[in-house]
KOLLOLO-455451 format. One record per residue: residue in one letter; x, y, z of N, C-alpha, C in turn. Coordinates in steps of 0.1 Angstrom, whole numbers, padded with zeros to 4 digits, always signed. Layout:
REM KOLLOLO-455451
aXYZXYZXYZ...
END
This chain:
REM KOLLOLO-455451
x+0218+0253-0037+0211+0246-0026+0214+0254-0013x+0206+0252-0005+0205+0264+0009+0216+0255+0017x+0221+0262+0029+0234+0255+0030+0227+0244+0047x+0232+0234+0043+0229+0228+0054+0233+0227+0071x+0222+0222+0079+0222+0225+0093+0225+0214+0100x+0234+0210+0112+0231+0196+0121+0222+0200+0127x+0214+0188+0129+0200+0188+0138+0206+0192+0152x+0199+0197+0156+0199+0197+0173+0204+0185+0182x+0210+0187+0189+0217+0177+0198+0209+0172+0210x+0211+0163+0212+0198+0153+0216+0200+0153+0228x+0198+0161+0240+0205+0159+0258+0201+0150+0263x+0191+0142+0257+0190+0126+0264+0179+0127+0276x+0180+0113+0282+0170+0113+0291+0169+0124+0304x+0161+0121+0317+0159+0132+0326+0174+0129+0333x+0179+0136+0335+0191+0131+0342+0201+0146+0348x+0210+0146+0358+0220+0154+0368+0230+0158+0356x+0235+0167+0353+0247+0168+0345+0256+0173+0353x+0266+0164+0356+0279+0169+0364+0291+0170+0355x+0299+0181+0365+0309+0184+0351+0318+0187+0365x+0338+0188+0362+0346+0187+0373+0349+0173+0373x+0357+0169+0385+0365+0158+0388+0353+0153+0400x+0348+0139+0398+0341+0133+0411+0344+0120+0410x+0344+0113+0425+0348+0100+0429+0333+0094+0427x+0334+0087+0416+0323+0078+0413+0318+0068+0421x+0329+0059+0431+0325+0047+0432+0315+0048+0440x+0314+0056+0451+0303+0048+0460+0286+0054+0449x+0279+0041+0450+0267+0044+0439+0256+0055+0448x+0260+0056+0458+0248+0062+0470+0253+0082+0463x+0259+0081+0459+0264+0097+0451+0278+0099+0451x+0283+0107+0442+0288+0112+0439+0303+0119+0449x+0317+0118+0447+0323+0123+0459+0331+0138+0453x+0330+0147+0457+0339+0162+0451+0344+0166+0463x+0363+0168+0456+0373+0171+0467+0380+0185+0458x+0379+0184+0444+0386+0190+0439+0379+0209+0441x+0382+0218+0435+0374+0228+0432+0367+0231+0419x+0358+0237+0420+0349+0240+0405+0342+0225+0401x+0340+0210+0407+0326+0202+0409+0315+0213+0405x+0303+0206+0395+0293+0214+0396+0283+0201+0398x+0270+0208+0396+0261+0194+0397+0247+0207+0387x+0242+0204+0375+0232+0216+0371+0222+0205+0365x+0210+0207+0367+0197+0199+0368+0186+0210+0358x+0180+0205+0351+0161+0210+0347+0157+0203+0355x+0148+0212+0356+0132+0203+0365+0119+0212+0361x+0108+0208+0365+0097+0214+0365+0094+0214+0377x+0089+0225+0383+0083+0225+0397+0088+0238+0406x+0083+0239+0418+0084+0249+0422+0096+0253+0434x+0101+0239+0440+0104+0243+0450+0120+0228+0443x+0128+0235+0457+0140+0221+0449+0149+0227+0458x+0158+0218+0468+0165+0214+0479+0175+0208+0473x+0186+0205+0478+0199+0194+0478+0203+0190+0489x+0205+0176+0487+0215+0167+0499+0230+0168+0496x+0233+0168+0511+0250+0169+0504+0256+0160+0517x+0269+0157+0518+0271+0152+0530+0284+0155+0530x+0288+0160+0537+0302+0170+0541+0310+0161+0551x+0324+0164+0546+0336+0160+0551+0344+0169+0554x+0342+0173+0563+0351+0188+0569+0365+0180+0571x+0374+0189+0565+0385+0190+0568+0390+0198+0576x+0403+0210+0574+0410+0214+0584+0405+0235+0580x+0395+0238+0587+0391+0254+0584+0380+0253+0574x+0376+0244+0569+0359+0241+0566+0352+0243+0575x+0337+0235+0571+0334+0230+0558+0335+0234+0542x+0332+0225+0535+0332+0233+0521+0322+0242+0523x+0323+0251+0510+0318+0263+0509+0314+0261+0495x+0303+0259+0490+0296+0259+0476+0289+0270+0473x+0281+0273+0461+0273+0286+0453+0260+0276+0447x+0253+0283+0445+0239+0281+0439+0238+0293+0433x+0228+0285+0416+0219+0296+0413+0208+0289+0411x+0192+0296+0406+0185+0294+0399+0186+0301+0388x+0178+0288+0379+0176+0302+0368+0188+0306+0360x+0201+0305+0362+0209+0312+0354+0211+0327+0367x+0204+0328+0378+0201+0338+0382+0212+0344+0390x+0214+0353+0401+0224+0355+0408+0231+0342+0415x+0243+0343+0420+0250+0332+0429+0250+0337+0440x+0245+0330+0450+0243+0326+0463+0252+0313+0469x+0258+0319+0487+0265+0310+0488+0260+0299+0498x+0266+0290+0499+0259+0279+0505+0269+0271+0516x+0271+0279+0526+0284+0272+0536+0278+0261+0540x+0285+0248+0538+0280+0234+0546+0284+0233+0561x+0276+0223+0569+0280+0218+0577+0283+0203+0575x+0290+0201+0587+0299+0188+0585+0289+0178+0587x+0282+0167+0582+0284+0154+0581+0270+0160+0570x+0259+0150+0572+0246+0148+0560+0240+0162+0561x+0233+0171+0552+0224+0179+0552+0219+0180+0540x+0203+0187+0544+0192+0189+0530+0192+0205+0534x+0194+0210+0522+0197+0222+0516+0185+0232+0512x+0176+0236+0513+0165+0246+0506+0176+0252+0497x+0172+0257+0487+0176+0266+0473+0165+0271+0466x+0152+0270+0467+0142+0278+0462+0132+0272+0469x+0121+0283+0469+0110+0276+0468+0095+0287+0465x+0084+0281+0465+0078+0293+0457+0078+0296+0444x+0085+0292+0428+0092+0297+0419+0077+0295+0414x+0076+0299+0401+0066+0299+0390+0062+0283+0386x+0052+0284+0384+0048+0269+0377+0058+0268+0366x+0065+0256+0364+0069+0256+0348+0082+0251+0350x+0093+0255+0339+0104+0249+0332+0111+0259+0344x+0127+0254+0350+0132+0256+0357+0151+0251+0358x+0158+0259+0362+0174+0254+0364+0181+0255+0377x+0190+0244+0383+0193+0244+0394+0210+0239+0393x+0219+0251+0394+0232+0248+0395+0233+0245+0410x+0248+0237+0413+0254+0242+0426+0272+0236+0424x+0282+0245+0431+0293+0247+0423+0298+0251+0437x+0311+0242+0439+0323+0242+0452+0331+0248+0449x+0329+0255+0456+0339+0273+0452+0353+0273+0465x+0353+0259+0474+0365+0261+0479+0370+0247+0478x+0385+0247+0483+0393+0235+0484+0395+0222+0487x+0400+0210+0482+0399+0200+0492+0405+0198+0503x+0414+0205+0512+0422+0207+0521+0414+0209+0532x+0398+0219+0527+0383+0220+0533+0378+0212+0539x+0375+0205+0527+0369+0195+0531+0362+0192+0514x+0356+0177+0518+0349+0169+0506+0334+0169+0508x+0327+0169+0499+0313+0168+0499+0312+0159+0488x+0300+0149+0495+0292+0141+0488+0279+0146+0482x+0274+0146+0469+0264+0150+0463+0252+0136+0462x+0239+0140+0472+0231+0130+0475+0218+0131+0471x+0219+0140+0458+0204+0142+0449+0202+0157+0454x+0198+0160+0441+0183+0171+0439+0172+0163+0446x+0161+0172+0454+0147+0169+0457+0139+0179+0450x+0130+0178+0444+0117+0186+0435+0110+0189+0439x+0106+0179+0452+0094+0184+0466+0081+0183+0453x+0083+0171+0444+0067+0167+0439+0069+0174+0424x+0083+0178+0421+0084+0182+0408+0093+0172+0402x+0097+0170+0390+0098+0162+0381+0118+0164+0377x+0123+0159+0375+0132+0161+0368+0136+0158+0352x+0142+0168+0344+0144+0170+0330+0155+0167+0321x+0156+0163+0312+0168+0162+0304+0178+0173+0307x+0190+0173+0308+0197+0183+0316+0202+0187+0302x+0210+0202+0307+0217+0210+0301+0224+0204+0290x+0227+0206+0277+0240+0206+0270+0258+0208+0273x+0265+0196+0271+0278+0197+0277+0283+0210+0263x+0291+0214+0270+0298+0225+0261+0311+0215+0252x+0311+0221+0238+0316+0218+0228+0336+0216+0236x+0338+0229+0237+0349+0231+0242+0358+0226+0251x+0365+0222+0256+0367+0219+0270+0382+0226+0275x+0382+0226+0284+0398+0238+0293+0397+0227+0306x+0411+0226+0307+0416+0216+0321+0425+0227+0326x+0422+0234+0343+0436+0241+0347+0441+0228+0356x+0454+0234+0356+0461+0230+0363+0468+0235+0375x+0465+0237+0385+0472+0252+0393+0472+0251+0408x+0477+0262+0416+0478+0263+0429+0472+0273+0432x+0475+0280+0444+0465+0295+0449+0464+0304+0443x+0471+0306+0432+0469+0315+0418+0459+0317+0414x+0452+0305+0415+0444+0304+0404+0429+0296+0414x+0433+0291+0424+0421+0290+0435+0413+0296+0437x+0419+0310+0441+0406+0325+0447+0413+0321+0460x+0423+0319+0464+0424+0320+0477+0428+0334+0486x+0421+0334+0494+0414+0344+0504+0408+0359+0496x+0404+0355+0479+0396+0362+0475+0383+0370+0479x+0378+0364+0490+0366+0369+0499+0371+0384+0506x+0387+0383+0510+0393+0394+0515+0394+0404+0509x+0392+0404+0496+0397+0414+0486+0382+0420+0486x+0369+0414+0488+0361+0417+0489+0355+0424+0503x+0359+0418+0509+0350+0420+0526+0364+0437+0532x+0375+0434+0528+0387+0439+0535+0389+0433+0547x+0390+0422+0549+0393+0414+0563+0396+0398+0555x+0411+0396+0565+0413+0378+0563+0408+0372+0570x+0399+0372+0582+0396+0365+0592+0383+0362+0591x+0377+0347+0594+0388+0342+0608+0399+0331+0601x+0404+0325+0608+0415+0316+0600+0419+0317+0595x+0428+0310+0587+0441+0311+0580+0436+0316+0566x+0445+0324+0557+0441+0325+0547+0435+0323+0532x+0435+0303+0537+0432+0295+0525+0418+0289+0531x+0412+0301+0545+0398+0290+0547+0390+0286+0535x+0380+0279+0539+0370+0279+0532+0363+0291+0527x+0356+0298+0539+0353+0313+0543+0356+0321+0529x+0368+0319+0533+0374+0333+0525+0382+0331+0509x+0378+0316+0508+0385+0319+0494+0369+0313+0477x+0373+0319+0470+0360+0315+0460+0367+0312+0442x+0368+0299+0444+0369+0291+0428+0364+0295+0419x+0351+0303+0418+0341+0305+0409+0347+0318+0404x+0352+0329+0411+0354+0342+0411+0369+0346+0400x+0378+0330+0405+0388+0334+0404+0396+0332+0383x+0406+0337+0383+0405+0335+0367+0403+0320+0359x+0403+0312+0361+0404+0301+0356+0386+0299+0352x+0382+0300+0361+0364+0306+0357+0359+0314+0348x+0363+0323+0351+0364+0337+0338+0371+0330+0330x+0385+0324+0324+0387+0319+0312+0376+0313+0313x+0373+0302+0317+0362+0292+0308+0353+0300+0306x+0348+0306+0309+0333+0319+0307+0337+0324+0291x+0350+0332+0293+0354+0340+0281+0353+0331+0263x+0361+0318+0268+0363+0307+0260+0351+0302+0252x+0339+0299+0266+0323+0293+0260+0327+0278+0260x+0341+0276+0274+0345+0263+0276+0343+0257+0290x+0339+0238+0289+0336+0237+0298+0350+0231+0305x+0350+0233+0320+0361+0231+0325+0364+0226+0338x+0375+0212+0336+0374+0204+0350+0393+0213+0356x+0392+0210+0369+0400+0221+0380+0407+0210+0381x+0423+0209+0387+0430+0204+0395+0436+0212+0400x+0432+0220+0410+0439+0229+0416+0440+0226+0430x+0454+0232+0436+0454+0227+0448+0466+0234+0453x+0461+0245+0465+0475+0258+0472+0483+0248+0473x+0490+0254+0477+0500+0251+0481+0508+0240+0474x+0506+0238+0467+0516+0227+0460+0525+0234+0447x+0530+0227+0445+0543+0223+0435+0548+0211+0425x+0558+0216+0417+0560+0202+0412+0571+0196+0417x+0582+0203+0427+0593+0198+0431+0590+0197+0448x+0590+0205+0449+0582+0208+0469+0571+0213+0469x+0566+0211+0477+0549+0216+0484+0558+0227+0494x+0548+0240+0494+0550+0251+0504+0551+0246+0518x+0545+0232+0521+0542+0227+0536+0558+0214+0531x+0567+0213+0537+0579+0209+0527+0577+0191+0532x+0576+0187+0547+0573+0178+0549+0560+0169+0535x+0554+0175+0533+0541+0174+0525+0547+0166+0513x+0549+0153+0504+0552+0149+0492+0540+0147+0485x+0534+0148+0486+0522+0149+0474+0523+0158+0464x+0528+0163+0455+0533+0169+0449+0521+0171+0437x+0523+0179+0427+0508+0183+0420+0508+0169+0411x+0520+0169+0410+0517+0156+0400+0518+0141+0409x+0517+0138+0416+0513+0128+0427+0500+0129+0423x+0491+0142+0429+0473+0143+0428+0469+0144+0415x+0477+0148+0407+0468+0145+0394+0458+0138+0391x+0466+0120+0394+0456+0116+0386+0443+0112+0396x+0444+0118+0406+0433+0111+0418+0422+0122+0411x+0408+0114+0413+0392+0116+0414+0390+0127+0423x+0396+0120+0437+0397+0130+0451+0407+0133+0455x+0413+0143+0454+0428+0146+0461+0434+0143+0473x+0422+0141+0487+0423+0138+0497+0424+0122+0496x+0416+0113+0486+0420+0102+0488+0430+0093+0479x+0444+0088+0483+0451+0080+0478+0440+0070+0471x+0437+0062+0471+0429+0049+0467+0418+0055+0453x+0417+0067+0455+0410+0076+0440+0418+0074+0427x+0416+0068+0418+0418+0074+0403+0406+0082+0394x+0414+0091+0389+0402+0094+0375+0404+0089+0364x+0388+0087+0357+0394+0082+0342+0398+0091+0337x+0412+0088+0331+0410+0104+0321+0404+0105+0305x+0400+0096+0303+0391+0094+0292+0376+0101+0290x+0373+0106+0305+0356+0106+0309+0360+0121+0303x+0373+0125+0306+0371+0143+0303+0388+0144+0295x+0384+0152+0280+0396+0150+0272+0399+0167+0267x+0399+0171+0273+0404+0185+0268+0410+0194+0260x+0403+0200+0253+0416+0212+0236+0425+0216+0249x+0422+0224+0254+0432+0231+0261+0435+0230+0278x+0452+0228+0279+0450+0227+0293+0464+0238+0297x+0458+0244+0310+0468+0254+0313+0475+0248+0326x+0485+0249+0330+0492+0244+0336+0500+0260+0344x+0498+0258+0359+0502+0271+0363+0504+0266+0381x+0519+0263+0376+0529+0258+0391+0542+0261+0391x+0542+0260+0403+0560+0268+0404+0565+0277+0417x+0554+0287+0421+0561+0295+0430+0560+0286+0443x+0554+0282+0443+0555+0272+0457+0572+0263+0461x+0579+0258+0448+0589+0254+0447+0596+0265+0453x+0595+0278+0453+0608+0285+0450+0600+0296+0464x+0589+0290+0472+0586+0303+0485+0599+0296+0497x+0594+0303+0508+0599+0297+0523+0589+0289+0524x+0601+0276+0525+0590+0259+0531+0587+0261+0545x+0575+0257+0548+0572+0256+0562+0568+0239+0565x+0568+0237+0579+0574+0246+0591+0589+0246+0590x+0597+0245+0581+0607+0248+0578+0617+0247+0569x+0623+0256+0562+0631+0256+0552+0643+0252+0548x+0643+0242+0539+0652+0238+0536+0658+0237+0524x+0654+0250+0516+0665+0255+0502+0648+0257+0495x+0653+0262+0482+0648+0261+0469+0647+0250+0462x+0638+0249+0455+0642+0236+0444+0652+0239+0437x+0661+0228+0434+0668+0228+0427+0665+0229+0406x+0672+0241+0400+0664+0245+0391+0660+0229+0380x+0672+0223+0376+0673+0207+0370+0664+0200+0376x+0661+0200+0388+0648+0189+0392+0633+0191+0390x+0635+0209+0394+0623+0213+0388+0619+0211+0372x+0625+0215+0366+0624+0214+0352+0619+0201+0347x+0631+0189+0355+0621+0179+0358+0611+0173+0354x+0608+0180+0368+0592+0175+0370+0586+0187+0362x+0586+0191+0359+0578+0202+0347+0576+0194+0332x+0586+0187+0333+0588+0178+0320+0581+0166+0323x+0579+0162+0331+0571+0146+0337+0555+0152+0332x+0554+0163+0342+0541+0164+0338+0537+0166+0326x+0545+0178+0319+0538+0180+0302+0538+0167+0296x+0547+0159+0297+0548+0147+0288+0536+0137+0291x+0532+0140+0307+0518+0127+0310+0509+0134+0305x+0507+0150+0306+0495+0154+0299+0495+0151+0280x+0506+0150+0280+0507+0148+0262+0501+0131+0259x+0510+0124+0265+0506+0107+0264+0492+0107+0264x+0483+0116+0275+0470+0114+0278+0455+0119+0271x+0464+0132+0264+0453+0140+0252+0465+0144+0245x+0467+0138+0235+0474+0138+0222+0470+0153+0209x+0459+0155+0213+0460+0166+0204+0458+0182+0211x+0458+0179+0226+0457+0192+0236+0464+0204+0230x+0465+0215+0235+0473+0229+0228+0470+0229+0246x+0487+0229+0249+0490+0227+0267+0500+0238+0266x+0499+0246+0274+0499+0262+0277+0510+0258+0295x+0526+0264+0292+0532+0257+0306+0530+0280+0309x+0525+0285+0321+0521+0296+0327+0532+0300+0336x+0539+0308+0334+0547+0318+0345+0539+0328+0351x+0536+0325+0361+0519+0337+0368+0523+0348+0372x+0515+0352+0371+0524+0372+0373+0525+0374+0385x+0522+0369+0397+0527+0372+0411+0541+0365+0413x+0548+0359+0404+0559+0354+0406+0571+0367+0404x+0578+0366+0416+0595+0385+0412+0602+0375+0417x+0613+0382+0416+0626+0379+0419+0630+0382+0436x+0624+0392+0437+0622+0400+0450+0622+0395+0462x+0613+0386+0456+0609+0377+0469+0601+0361+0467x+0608+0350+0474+0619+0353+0485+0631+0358+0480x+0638+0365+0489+0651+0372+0486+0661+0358+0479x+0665+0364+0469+0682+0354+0468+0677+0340+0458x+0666+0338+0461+0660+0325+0456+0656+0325+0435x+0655+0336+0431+0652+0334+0415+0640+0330+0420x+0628+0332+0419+0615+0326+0421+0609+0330+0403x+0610+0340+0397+0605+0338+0386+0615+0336+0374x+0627+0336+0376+0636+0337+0371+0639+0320+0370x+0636+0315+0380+0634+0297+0378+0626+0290+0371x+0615+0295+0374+0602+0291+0370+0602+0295+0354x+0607+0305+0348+0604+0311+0335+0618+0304+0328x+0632+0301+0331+0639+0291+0328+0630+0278+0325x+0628+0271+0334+0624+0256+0337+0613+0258+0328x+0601+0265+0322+0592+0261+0317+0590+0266+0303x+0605+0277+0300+0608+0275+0283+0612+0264+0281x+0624+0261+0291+0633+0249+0287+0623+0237+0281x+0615+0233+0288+0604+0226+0286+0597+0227+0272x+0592+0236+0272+0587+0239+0263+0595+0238+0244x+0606+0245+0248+0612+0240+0234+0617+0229+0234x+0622+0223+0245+0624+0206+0244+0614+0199+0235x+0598+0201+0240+0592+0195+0232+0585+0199+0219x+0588+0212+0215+0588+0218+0201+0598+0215+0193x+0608+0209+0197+0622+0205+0192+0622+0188+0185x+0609+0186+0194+0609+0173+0194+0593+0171+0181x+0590+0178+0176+0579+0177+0170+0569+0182+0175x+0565+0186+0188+0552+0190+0194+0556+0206+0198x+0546+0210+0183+0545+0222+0183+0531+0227+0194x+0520+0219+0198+0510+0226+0209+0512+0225+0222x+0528+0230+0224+0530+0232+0237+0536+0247+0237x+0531+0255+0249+0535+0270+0245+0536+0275+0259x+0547+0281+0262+0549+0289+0273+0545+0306+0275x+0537+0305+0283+0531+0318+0284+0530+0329+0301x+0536+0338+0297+0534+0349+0310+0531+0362+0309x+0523+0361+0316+0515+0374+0319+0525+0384+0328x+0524+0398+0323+0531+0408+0330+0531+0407+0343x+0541+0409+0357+0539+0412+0367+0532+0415+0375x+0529+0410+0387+0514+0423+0391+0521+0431+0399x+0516+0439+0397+0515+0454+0406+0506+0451+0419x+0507+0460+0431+0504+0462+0441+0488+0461+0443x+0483+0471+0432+0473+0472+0433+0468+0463+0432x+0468+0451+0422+0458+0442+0417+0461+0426+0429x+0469+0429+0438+0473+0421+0453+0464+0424+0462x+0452+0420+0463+0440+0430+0474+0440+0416+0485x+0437+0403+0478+0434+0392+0482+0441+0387+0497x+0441+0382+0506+0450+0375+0514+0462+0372+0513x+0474+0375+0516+0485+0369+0517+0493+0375+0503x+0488+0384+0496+0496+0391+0489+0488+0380+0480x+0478+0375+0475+0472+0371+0462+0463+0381+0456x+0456+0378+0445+0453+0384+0435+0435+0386+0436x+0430+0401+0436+0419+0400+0440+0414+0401+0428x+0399+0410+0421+0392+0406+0413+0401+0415+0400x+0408+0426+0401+0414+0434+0389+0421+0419+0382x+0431+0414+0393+0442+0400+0390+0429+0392+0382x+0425+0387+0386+0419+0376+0376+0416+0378+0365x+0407+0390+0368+0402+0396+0353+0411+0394+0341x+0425+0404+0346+0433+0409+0337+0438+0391+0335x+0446+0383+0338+0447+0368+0337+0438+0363+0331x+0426+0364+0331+0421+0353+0323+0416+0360+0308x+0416+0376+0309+0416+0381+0297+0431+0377+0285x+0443+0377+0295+0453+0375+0291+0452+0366+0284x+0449+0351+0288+0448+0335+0284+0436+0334+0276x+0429+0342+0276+0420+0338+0264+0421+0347+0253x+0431+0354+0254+0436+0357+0240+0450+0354+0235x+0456+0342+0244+0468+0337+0244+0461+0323+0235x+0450+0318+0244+0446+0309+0236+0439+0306+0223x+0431+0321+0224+0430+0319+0205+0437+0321+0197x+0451+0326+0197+0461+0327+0190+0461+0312+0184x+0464+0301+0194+0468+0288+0190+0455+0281+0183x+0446+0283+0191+0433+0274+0184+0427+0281+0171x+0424+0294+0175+0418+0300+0163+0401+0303+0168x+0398+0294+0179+0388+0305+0187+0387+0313+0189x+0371+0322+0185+0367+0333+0189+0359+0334+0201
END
């Protein structure tokens, strides 16, 4: 007998396919604080705009991308409060695609997603969700922060985590999901930690925002049910072990970090039970610096330790993984981060760290 096929998968009625972390409640649209929000639409017709309504934060507004088409990415700096967006117009009679994707932080600012307009064109059963799914977990590592610099050769204006200058889309956690053929919701957020935040006053801590919708808002939960992930990488730590500002007051202590390294693997385990959860020592982490402090020498303690705790304990899909040191070269970015060589090489790393465990190709 000829070998059998599943039918085609049914994308359902005309509808927005959003993918990322959004604060659902208010019904007037959609709220995105986190990075990597997308919003990807079919339509027929020629011409197609977006509403958005911006919440500037501190060196915003957000900073989003558009394509058509699958076509090049184009950026889309917001201004602060309501605006309608042009993104094409002119296009061919016919079948048609409209991504758009927040390529900076919630620290930026938040944007509300207030519809696609068609301008008299129609909207389509949207895209197919991807089979796969990848949750990061992470800080400026893995942001793109001041990645724009690595491009332009200039940090300015503002600080190095503007809006401006840093890009979500570019940076490796993107490229993994790309490499993978996974789709993927962000919790990423500079400056943070699991023991101290770089800003030391700051207690929000990564695992504080976890479970929020919107990072900026306390009163946010997400379901974690809406998004269940094979694989989730987890990549925190140097922030525990930099100079706290506006002022320092030690290192984390290695036991507490470990900790909280253990709080979190264990809520991501309670919460997707069959995940293959990857704890990351990032390769901009030395010993070097800060001076005296063990910065990766902590971090790569505290998240074996971890790790075979819970291999010890029967959960073999937890796996500690580090990528080689970076070198100079691949530092182009702002503030000594990682420009486009860094990512590359990182997320090539992790997607062939991760098919070891899964067995994806």
């Amino acid at each position: 007998m000829p070998p059998t096929t599943e039918p085609p998968e049914d994308p359902g009625p005309p509808a927005i396919r959003f993918i990322g972390r959004f604060d659902e409640r208010d019904t007037t649209g959609p709220i995105c604080g986190w990075p990597g929000c997308r919003a990807i639409a079919n339509f027929e017709g020629t011409t197609v705009s977006v509403k958005f309504k911006e919440q500037a934060i501190q060196y915003g507004p957000s900073v989003w991308e558009y394509s058509i088409d699958d076509g090049a990415w184009q950026t889309l700096p917001l201004a602060d409060g309501p605006g309608d967006y042009t993104l094409a117009s002119n296009l061919p009679q016919g079948k048609h695609k409209v991504e758009v994707y927040k390529v900076s932080e919630a620290q930026n600012g938040v944007t509300q997603f207030l519809g696609f307009d068609f301008h008299g064109g129609t909207l389509a059963p949207p895209p197919l969700h991807q089979k796969r799914k990848l949750e990061i977990v992470g800080d400026s590592d893995v942001a793109g922060f001041g990645y724009n610099g690595a491009i332009t050769g200039s940090c300015l204006p503002g600080p190095d985590w503007a809006a401006a200058l840093e890009n979500y889309r570019l940076a490796w956690g993107e490229r993994l999901s790309q490499k993978l053929n996974a789709e993927m919701n962000s919790t990423v957020f500079s400056g943070k930690g699991f023991y101290y935040n770089i800003w030391r006053p700051d207690l929000e801590t990564i695992g504080v925002l976890y479970p929020r919708s919107n990072p900026e808002d306390p009163t946010s939960v997400f379901d974690l049910t809406k998004f269940t992930p094979d694989v989730v990488v987890v990549s925190i730590g140097g922030n525990d072990y930099n100079i706290g500002q506006p002022e320092d007051f030690g290192a984390a202590p290695l036991a507490g970090f470990t900790q909280k390294a253990d709080e979190m693997t264990t809520m991501l385990r309670q919460n997707y039970p069959q995940a293959h959860i990857f704890l990351m020592a990032y390769a901009v982490l030395t010993d070097e610096y800060p001076p005296g402090r063990g910065r990766r020498t902590n971090v790569v303690t505290a998240l074996t330790t971890v790790t075979q705790q819970h291999n010890a304990a029967g959960d073999s899909r937890v796996y500690y993984v580090a990528p080689s040191e970076a070198v100079a070269s691949e530092l182009t970015a702002c503030d000594g981060h990682g420009g486009p060589e860094y990512h590359e090489r990182i997320a090539v790393y992790m997607a062939e760290e991760i098919a070891k465990r899964t067995g994806w190709q």
